[in-house]
C-alpha atoms as a printed R data frame, in Angstrom:
    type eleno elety resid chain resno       x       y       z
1   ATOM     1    CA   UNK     A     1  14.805   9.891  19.659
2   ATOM     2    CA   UNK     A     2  16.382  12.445  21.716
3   ATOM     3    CA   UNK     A     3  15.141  15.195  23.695
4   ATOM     4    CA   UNK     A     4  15.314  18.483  22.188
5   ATOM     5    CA   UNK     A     5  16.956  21.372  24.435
6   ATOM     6    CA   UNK     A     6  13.896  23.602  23.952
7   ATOM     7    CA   UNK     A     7  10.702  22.267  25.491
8   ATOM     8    CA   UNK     A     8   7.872  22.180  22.559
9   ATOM     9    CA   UNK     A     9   4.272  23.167  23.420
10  ATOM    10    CA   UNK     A    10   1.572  20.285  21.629
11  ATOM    11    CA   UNK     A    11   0.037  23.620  19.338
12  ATOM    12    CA   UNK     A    12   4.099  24.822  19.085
13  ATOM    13    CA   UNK     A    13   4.690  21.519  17.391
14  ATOM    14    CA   UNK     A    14   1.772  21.466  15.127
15  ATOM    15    CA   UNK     A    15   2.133  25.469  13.863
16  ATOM    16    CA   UNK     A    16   6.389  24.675  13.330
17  ATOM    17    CA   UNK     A    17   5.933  21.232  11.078
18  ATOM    18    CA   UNK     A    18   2.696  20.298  10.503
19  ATOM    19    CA   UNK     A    19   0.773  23.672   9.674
20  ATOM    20    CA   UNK     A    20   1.488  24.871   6.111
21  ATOM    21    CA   UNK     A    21   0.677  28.183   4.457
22  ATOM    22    CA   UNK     A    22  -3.113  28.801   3.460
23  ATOM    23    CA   UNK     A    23  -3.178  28.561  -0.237
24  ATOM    24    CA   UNK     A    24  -6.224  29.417  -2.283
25  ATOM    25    CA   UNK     A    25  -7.848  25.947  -3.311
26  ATOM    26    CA   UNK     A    26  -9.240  26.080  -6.946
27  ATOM    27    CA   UNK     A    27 -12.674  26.324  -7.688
28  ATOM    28    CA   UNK     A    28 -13.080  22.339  -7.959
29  ATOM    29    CA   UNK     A    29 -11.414  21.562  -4.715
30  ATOM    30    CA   UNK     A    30 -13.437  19.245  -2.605
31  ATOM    31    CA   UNK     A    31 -11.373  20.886   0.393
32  ATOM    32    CA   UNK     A    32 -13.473  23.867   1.637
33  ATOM    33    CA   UNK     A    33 -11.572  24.136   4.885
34  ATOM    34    CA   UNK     A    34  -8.301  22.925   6.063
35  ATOM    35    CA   UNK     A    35  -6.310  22.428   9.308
36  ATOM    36    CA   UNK     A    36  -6.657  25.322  12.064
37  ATOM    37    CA   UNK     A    37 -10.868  24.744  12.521
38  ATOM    38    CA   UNK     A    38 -12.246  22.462  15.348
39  ATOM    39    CA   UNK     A    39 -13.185  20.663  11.641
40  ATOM    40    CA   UNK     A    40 -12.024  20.292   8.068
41  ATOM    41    CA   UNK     A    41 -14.856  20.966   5.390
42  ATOM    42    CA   UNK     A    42 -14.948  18.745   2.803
43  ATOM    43    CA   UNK     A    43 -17.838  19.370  -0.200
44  ATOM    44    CA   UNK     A    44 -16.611  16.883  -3.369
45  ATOM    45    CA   UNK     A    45 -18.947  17.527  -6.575
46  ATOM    46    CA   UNK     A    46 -22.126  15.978  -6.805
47  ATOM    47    CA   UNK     A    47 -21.112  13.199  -9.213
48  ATOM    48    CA   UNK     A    48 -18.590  11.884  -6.824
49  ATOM    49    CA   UNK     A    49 -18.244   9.683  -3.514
50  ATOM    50    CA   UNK     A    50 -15.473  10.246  -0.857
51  ATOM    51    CA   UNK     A    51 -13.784   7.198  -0.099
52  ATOM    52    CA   UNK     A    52 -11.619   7.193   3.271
53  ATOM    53    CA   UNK     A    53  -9.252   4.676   4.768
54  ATOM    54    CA   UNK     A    54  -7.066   4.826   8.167
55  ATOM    55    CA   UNK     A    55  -3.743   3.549   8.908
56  ATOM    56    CA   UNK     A    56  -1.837   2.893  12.098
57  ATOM    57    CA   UNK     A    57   2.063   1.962  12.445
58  ATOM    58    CA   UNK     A    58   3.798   0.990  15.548
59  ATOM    59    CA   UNK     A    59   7.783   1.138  16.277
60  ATOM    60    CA   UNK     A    60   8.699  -1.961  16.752
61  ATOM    61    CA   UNK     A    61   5.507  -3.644  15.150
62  ATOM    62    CA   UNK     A    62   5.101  -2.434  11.542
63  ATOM    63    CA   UNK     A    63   8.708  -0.584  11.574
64  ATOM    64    CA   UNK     A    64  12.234  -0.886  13.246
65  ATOM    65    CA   UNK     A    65  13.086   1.311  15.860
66  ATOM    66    CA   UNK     A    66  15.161   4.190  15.168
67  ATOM    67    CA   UNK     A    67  13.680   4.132  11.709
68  ATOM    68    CA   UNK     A    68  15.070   6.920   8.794
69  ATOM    69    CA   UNK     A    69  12.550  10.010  10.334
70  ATOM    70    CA   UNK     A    70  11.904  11.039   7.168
71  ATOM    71    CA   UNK     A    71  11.189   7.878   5.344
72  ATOM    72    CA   UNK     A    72   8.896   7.102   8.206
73  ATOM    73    CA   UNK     A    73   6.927  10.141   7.126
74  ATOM    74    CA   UNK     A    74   6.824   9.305   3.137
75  ATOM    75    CA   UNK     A    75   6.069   5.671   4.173
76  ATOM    76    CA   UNK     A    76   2.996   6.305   6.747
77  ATOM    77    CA   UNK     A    77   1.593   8.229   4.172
78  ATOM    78    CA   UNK     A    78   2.096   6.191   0.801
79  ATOM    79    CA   UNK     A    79   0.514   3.133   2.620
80  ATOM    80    CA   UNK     A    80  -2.883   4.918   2.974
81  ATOM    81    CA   UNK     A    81  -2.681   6.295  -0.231
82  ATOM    82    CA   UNK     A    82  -2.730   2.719  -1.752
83  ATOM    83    CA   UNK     A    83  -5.519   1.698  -0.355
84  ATOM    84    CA   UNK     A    84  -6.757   4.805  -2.541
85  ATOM    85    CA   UNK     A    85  -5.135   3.693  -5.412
86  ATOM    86    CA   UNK     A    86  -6.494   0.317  -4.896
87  ATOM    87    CA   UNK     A    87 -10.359   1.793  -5.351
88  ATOM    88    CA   UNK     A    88  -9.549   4.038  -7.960
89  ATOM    89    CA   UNK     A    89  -9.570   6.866  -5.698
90  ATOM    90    CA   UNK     A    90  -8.222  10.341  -6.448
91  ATOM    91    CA   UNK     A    91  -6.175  11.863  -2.859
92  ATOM    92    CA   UNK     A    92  -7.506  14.770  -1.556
93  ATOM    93    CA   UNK     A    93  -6.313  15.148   1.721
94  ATOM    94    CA   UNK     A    94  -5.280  13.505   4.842
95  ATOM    95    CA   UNK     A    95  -5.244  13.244   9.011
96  ATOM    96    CA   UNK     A    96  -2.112  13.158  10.905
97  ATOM    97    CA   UNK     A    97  -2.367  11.901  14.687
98  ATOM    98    CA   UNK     A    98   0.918  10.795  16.454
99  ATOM    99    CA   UNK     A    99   1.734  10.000  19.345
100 ATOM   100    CA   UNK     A   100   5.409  10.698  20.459
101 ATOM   101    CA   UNK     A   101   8.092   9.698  23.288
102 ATOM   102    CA   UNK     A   102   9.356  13.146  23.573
103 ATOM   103    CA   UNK     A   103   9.922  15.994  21.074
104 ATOM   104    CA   UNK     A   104  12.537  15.896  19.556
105 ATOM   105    CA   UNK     A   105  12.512  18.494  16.697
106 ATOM   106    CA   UNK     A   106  14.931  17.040  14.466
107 ATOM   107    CA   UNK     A   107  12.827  13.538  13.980
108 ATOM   108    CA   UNK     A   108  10.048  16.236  13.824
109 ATOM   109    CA   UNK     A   109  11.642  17.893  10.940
110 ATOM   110    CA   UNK     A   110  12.367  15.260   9.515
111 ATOM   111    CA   UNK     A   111   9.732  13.446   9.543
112 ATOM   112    CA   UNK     A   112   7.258  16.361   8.118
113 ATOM   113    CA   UNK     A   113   9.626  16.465   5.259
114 ATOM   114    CA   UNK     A   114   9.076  13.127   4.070
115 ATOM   115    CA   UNK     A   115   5.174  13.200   4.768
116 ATOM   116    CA   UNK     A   116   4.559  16.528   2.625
117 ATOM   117    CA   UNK     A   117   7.295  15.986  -0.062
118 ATOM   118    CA   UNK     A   118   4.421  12.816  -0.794
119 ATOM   119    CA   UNK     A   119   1.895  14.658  -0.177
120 ATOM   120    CA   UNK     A   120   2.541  17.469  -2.345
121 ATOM   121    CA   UNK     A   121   3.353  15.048  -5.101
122 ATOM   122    CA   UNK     A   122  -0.312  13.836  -4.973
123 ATOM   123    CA   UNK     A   123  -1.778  16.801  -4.296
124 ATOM   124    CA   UNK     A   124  -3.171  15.528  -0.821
125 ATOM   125    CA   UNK     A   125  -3.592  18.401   2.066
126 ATOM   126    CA   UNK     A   126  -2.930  17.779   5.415
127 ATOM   127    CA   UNK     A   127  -6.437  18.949   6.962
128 ATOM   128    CA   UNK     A   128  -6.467  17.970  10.474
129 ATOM   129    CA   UNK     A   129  -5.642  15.860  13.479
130 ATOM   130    CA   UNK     A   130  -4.023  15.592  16.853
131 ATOM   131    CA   UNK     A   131  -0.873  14.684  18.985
132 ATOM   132    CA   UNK     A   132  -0.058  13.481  22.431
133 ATOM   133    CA   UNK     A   133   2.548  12.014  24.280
134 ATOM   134    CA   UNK     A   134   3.117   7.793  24.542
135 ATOM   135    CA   UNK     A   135   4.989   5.283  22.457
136 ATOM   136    CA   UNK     A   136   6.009   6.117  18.908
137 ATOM   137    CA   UNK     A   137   2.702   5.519  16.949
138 ATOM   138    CA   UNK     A   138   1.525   7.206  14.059
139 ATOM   139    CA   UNK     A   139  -2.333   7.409  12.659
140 ATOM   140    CA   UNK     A   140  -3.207   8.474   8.900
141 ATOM   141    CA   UNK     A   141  -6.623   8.756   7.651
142 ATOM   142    CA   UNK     A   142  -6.347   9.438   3.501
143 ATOM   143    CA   UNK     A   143  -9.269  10.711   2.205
144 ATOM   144    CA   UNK     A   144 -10.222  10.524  -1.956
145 ATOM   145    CA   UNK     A   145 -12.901  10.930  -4.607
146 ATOM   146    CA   UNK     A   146 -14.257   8.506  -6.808
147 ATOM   147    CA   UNK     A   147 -16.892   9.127  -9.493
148 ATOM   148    CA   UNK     A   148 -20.350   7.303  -8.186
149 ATOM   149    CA   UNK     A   149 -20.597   3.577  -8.987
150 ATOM   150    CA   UNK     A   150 -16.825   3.581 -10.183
151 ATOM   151    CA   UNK     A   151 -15.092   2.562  -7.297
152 ATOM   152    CA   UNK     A   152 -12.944  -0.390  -7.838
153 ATOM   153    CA   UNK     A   153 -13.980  -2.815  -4.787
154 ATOM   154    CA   UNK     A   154 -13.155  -6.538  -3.913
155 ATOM   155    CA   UNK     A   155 -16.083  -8.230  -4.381
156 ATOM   156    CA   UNK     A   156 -16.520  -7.882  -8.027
157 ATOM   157    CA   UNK     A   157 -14.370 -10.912  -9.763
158 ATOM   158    CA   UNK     A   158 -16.097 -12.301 -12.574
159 ATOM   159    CA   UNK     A   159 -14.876 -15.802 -13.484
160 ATOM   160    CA   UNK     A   160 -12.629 -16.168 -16.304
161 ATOM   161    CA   UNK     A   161 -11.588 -12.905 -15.217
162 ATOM   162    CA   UNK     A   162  -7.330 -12.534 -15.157
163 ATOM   163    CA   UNK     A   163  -5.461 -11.973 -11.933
164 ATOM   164    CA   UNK     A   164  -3.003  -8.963 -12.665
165 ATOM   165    CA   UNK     A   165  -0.061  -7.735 -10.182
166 ATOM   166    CA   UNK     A   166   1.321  -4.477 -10.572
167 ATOM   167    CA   UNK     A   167   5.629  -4.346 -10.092
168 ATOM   168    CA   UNK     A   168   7.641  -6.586  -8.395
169 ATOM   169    CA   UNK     A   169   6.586  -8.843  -4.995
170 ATOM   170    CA   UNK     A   170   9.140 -10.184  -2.093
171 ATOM   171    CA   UNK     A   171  11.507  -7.146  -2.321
172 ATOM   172    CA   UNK     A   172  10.674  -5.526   1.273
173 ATOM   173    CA   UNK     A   173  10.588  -9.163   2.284
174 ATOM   174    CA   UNK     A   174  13.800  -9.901   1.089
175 ATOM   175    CA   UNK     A   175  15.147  -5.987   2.633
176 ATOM   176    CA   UNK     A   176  13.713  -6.667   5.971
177 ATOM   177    CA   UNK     A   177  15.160 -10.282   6.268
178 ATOM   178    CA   UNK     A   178  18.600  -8.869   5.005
179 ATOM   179    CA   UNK     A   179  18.241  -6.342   8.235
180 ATOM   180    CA   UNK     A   180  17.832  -9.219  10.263
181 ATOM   181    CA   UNK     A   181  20.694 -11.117   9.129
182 ATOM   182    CA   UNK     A   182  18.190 -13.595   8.209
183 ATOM   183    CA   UNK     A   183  20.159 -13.327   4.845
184 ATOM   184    CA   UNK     A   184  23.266 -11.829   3.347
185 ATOM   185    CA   UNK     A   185  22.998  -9.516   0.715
186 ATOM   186    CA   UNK     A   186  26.101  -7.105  -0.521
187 ATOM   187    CA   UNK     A   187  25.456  -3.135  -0.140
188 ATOM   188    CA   UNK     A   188  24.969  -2.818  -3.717
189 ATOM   189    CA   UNK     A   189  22.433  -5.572  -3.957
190 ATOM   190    CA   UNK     A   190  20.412  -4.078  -0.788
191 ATOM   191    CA   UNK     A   191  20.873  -0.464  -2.122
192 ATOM   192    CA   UNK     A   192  18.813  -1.476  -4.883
193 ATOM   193    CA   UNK     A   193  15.754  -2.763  -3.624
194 ATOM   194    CA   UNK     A   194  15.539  -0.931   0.159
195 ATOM   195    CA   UNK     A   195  13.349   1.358  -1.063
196 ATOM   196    CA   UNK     A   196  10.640  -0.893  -1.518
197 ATOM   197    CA   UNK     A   197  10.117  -1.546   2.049
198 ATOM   198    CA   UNK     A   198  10.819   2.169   3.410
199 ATOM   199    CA   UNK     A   199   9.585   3.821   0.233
200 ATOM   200    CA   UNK     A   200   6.830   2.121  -1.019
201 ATOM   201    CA   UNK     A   201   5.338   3.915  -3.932
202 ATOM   202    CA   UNK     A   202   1.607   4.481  -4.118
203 ATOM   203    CA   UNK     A   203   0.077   3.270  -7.766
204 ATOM   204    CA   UNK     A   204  -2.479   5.772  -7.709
205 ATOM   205    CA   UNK     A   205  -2.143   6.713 -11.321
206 ATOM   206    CA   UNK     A   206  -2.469   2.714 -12.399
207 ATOM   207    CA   UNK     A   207  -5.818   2.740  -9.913
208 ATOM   208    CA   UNK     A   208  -7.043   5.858 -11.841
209 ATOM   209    CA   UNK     A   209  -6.284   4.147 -15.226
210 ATOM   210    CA   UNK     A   210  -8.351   0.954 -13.890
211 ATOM   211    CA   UNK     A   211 -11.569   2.426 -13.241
212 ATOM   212    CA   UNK     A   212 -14.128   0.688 -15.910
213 ATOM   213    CA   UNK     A   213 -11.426  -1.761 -16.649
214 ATOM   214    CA   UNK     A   214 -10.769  -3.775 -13.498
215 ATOM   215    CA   UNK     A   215 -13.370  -5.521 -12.141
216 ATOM   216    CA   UNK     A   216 -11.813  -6.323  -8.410
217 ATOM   217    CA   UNK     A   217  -8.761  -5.069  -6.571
218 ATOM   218    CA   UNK     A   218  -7.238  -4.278  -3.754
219 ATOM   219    CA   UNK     A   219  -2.993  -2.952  -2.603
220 ATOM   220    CA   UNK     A   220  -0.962  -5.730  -1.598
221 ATOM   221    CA   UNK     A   221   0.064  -5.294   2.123
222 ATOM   222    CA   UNK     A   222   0.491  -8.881   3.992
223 ATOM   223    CA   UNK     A   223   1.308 -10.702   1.429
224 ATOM   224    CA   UNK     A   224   0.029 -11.295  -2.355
225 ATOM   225    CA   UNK     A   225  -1.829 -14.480  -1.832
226 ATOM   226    CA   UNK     A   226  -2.942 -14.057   0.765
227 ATOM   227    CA   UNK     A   227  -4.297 -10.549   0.331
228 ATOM   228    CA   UNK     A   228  -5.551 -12.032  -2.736
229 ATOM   229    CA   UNK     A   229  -7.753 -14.646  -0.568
230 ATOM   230    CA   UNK     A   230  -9.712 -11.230   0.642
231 ATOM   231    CA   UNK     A   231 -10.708 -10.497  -3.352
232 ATOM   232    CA   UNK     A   232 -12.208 -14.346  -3.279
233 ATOM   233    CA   UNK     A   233 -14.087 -14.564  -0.279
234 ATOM   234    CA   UNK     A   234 -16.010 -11.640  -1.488
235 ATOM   235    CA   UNK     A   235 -16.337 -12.076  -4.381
236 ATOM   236    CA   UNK     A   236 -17.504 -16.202  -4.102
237 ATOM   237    CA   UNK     A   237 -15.104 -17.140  -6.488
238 ATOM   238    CA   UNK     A   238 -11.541 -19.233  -6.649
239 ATOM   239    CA   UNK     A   239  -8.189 -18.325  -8.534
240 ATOM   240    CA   UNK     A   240  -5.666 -20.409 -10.401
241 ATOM   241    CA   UNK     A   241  -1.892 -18.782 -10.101
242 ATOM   242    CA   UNK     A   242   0.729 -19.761 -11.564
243 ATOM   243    CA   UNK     A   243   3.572 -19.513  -9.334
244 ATOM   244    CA   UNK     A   244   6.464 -19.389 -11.804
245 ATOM   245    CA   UNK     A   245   4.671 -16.101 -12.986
246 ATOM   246    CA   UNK     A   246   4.624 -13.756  -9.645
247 ATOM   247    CA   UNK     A   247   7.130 -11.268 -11.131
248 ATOM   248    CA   UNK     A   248  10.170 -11.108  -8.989
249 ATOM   249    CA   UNK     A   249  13.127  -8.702  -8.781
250 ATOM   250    CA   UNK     A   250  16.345  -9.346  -9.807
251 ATOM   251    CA   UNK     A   251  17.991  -9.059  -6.372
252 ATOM   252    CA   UNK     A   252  15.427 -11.719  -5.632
253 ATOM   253    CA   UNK     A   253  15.680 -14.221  -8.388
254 ATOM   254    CA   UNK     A   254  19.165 -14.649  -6.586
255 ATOM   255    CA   UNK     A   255  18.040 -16.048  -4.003
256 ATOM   256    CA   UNK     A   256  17.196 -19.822  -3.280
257 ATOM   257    CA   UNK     A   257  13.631 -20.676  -5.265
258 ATOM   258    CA   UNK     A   258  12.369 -21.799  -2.149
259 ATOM   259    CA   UNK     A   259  12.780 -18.174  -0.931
260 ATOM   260    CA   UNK     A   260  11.677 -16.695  -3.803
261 ATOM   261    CA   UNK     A   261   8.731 -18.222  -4.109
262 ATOM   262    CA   UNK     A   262   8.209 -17.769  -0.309
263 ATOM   263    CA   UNK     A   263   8.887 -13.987  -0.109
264 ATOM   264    CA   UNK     A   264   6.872 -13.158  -3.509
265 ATOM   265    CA   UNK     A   265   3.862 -15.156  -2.781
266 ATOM   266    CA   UNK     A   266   3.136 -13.921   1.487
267 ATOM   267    CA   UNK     A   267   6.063 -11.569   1.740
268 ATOM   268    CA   UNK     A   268   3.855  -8.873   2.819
269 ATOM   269    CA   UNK     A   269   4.718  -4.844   2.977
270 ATOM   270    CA   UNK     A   270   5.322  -4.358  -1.095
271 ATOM   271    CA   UNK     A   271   2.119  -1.956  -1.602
272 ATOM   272    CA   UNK     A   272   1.536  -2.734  -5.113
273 ATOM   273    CA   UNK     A   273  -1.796  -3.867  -7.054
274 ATOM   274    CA   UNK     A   274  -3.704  -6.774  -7.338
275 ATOM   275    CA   UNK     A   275  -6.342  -6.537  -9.719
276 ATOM   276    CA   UNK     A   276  -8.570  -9.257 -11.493
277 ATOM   277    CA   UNK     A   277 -10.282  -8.099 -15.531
278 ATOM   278    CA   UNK     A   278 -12.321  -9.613 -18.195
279 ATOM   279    CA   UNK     A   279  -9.371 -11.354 -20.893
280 ATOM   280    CA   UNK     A   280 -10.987  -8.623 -23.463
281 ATOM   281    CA   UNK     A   281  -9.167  -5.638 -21.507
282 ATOM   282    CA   UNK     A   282  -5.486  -8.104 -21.755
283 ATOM   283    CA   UNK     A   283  -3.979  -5.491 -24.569
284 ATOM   284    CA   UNK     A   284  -5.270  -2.549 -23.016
285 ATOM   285    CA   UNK     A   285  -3.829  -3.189 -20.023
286 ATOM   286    CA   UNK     A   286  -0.576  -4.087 -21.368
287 ATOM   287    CA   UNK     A   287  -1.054  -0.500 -22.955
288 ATOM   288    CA   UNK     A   288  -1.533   0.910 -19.776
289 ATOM   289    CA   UNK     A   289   1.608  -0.552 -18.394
290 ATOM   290    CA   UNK     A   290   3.656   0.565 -21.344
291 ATOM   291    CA   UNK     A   291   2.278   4.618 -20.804
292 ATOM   292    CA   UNK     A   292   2.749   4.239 -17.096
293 ATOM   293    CA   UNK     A   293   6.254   2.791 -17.570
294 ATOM   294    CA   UNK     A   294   5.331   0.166 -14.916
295 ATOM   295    CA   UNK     A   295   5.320  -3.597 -15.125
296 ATOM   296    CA   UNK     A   296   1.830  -5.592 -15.455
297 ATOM   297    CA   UNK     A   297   2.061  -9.237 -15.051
298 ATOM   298    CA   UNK     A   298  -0.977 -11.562 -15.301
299 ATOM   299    CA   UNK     A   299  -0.463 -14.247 -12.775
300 ATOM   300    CA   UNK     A   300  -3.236 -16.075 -13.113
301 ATOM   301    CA   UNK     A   301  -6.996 -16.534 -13.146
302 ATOM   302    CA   UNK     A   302 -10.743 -16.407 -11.592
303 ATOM   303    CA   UNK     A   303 -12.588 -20.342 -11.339
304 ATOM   304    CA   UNK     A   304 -15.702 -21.208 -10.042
305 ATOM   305    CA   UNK     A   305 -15.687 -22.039  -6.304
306 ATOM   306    CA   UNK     A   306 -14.954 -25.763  -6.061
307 ATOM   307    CA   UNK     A   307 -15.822 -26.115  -2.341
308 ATOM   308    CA   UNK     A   308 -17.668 -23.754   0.231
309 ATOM   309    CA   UNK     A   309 -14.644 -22.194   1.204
310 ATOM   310    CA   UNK     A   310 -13.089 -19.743  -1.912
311 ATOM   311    CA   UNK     A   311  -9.612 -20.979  -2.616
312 ATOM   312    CA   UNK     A   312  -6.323 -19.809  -4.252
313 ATOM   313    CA   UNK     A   313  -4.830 -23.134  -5.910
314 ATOM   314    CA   UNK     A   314  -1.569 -22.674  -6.891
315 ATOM   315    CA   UNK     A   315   0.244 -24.596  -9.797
316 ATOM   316    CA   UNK     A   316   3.724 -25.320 -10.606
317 ATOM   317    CA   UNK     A   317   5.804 -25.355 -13.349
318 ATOM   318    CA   UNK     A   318   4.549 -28.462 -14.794
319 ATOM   319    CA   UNK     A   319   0.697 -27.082 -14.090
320 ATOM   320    CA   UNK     A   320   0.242 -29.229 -11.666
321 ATOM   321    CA   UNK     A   321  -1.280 -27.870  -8.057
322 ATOM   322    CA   UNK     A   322   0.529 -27.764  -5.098
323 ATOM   323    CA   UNK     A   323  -0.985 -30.220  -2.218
324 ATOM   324    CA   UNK     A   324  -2.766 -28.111   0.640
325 ATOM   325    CA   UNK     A   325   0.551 -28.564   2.761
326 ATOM   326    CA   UNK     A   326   2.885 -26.878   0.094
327 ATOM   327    CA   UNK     A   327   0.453 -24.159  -0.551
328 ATOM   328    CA   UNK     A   328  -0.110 -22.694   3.379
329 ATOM   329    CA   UNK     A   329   3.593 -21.986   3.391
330 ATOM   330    CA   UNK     A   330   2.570 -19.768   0.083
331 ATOM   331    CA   UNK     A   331  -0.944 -18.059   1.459
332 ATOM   332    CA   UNK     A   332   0.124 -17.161   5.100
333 ATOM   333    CA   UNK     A   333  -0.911 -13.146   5.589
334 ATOM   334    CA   UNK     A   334   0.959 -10.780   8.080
335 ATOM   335    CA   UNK     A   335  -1.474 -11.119  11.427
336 ATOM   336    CA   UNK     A   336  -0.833  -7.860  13.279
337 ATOM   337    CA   UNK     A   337  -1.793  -9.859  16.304
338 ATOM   338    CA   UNK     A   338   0.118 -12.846  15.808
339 ATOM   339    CA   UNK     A   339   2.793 -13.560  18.629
């Protein structure tokens, strides 16, 4: 980032990107007040809960430095709003703290472009928060609705339920190991999937479609099995998943099966659904994935616990299980503290 010839003021900064025009809510809005209080008001009807998640991403920990400004800004936003999507959550508006090197009012521009052209697409205000000065870090709390008792949560696998995964898994995998030469992939074959790491798209629509359908789910952000591991634990249950059936990109199936399998199964950072419902809702959900123009793969399914831990088991192609020393290269999630 460089330093802007004009020195910014902290309340310059937030009135030039981050403060857009007053516009009169509808009558339903849950947002009663918006940025420029000491607080947002938020009053959802009486039928509804709010459901609210943060996020925190850290150049050089959770994205490379020097990072597209503006993709940065759709991308710190669309991760939150999947963790809406994954409860069955309706946006309504967000928080915006960030902490920056220096200001630099192109990055600035920028970067407010890409967090409201995503916000305005799911109707989600910008109500509040703060900025200071310190390494590039940027903090989103999303805030939805849910009608009572109808959020989608983890702990509610039923066995014999299936194991569903929304889209394609490995792709930001297989984007961020082409950036670091970890792999070669031509500029047509990366052009085609880069997105899903720096875009990642939000399936709130499929997590408004699921409520009374799904029984358990949750957005896939370290890595589908092992995300999937978090749905088991609380729920006391075990999953069988078939690994030739964890849909994969083209630009993926290229690759050796080793890293295919690899990269879908823990690749981590691909923001779609994971979602476990009774065999009875199997057509409807195909249905669902037909309207919403968005692939819906059934990868598996719920068991009884065999031991006191809850367990993924993973099969092959010839239905066998993998032994437990082939399947932790498979179930390894991203550790945020990991050295």
């Amino acid at each position: 980032m460089h330093s802007s010839s004009k020195p910014l003021g902290e309340f310059d900064l937030i009135e030039r990107f981050f403060k857009t025009p007053s516009i009169a809510q509808p009558p339903n809005s849950a947002i009663h007040l918006g940025i420029g209080d000491d607080c947002a008001l938020i009053k959802p009807p009486s039928d509804e809960e709010i459901a609210i998640t943060s996020d925190m991403l850290v150049e050089g920990r959770h994205f490379l430095k020097g990072a597209d400004a503006e993709q940065l800004g759709r991308k710190a936003l669309a991760v939150n709003l999947s963790d809406l999507a994954a409860m069955g959550a309706k946006p309504l508006g967000l928080t915006l703290s960030i902490a920056l090197p220096n200001m630099d009012e192109q990055w600035l521009k920028a970067f407010s472009k890409g967090l409201f052209s995503i916000a305005n697409q799911f109707d989600c205000s910008l109500i509040g928060g703060d900025t200071t000065a310190g390494p590039l870090t940027i903090s989103i709390t999303a805030i939805g609705s849910v009608p009572n008792g109808k959020a989608i949560r983890r702990s509610g696998a039923k066995i014999d339920d299936e194991v569903w995964v929304s889209g394609a898994v490995g792709d930001a995998r297989l984007v961020l190991a082409a950036l670091r030469h970890e792999i070669s992939l031509s500029k047509d074959e990366l052009g085609t999937i880069e997105h899903r790491m720096h875009q990642p798209t939000p399936r709130i629509e499929l997590g408004l479609r699921l409520r009374g359908i799904a029984n358990a789910a949750l957005d896939v952000s370290d890595g589908l099995l092992g995300d999937l591991q978090h749905i088991l634990r609380q729920s006391q249950v075990d999953a069988e998943i078939f690994l030739d059936r964890l849909p994969k990109s083209d630009a993926l199936k290229k690759q050796s099966i080793q890293t295919q399998n690899q990269f879908a199964a823990c690749g981590g950072d691909d923001y779609e659904l994971c979602f476990t419902a009774p065999k009875s809702q199997h057509e409807f959900i195909l249905e669902i994935s037909r309207a919403l123009d968005l692939p819906l793969t059934c990868i598996g399914r719920i068991i009884h616990k065999k031991n006191h831990s809850s367990q993924v088991h993973i099969l092959n192609t010839d239905g066998k299980i993998l032994s437990d020393t082939e399947a932790a290269q498979l179930l390894k999630s991203f550790d945020h503290f990991a050295v």
